[in-house]
C-alpha positions in Angstrom: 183.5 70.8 56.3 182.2 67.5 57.1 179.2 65.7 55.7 176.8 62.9 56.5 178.3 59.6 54.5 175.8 56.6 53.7 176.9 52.5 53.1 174.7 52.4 50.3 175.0 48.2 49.9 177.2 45.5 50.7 178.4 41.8 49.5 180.6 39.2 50.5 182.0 35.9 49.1 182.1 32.8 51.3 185.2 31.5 52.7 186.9 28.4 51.0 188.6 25.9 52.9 192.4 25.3 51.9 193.0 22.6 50.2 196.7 22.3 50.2 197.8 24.0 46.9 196.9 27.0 45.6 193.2 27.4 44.8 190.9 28.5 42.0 190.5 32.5 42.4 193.4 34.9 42.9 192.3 38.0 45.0 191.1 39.8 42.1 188.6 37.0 41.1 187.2 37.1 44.1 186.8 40.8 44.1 185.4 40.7 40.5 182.8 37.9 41.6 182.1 40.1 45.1 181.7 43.0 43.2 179.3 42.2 39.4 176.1 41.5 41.8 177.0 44.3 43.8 177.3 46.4 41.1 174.4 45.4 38.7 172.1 46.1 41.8 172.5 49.6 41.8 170.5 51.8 39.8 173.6 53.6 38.3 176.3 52.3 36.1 179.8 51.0 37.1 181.6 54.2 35.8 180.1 56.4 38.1 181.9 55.9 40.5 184.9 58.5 41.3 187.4 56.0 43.2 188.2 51.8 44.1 189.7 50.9 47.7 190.7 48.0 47.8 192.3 46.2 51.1 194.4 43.3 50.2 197.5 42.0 52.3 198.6 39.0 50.0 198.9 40.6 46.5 199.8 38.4 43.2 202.4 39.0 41.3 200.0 39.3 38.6 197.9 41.6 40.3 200.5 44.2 41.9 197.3 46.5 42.5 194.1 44.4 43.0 191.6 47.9 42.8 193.3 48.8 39.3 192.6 45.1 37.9 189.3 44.4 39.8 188.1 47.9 38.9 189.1 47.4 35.0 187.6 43.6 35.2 184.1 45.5 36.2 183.8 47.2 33.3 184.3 51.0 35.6 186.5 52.4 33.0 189.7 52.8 32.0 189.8 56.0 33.7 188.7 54.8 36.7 191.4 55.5 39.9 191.7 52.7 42.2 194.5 52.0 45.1 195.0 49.3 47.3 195.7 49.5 50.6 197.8 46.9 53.4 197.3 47.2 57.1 197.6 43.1 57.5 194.2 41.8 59.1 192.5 45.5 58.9 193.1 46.1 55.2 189.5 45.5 54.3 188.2 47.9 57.3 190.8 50.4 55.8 189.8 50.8 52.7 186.2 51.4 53.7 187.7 53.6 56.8 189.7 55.8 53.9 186.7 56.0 51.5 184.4 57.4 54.4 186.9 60.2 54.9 187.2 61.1 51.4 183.5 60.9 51.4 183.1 63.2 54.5 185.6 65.5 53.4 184.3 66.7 50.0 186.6 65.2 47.8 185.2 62.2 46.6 181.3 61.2 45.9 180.9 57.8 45.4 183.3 54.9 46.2 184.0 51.4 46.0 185.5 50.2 49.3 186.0 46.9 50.5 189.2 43.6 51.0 189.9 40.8 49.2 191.9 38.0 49.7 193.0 34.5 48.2 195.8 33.4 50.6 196.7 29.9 48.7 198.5 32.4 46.5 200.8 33.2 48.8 204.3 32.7 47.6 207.2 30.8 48.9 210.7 32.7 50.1 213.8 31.1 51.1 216.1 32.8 54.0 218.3 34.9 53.8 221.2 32.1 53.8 219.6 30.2 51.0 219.1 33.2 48.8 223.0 34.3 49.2 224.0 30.8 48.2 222.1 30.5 45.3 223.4 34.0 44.2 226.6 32.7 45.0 226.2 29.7 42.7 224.9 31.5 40.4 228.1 33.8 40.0 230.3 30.9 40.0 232.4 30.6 37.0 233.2 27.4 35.9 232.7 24.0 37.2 235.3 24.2 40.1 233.7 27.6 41.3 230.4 25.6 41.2 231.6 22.8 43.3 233.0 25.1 45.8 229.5 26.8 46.2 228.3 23.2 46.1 229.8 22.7 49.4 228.2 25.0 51.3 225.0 23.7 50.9 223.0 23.1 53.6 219.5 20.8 53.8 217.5 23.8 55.2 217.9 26.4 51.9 215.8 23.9 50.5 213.0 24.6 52.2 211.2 27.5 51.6 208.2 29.0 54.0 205.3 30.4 53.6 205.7 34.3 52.4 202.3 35.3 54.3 203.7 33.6 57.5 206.8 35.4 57.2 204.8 38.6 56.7 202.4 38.3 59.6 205.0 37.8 62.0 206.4 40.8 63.6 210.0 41.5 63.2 210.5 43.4 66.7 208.9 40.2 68.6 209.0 37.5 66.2 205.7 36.9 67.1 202.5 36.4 64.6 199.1 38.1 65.5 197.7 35.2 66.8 200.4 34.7 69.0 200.1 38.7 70.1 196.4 37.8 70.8 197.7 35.4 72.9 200.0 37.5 75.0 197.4 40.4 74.9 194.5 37.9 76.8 196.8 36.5 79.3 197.9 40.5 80.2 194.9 41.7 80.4 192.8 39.0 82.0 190.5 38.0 78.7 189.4 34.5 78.1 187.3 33.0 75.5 183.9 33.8 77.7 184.3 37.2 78.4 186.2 37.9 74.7 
């Protein structure tokens, strides 16, 4: 059975401009502060709702699932469901994508769809190398254990890299997506005019 689905309303924050450290609003705040006009526009209340999709790619450790928090921060309800979803660039579009499905389908009646981001928050990872050394070191027993993991110590493990760039580079490749947009346009004959 399928059934006509309507986009009842929409909102947006605006986009900050990095500023070198992380910023003000995790992804949740930003949700929370998308979402409280949304929501006191409609003529219904918050808990009506039967499910939150959110589409978020750099989750906070303090926010493993961004639709639970954001959803609770609203004031929907503790019983409230709420997922998040990750599909890199088209998280946002999935969420909405999935909640017109459930819609369609029957299941569901009313839900709160949309992405969030805050990628200051992104955290730093060492390699590989670095993160066996420091396990190493720590495991060392004693000072002379120490000093032998000492020695293999290399400039580089202190240096840790972004976690997002990390994750939006493909491993089969190694190249990130706007590197893939890159190949893509040269293939297939698409420049900036015609794009």
């Amino acid at each position: 059975m399928s059934r006509p689905v309507y986009l009842v309303d929409g909102a947006r924050t605006p986009f900050l401009r990095a500023r070198g450290r992380p910023g003000p609003f995790t992804p949740v705040d930003l949700a929370v502060q998308c979402g409280r006009p949304l929501l006191m526009r409609q003529p219904f209340e918050a808990t009506a709702f039967d499910l939150v999709i959110l589409g978020c790619v750099n989750v906070v450790q303090d926010e493993m699932n961004p639709a639970r928090v954001a959803a609770l921060r609203l004031g929907m309800g503790e019983k409230q469901v709420a997922f998040t979803v990750q599909i890199n660039c088209g998280s946002g579009m999935q969420s909405i994508d999935t909640a017109y499905r459930y819609i369609r389908e029957g299941s569901h009646e009313m839900i709160l769809a949309g992405g969030t981001e805050a990628l200051s928050h992104a955290p730093l990872v060492y390699s590989r190398e670095a993160t066996e050394w420091y396990g190493e070191l720590a495991r060392a027993k004693g000072p002379l254990d120490k000093m032998k993991a000492m020695a293999d110590v290399r400039p580089d493990f202190f240096s840790p890299v972004i976690g997002l760039e990390r994750g939006l580079t493909d491993p089969i490749t190694s190249l990130n997506m706007g590197q893939t947009a890159e190949v893509l346009a040269h293939r297939f004959g698409i420049d900036r005019t015609t794009a």
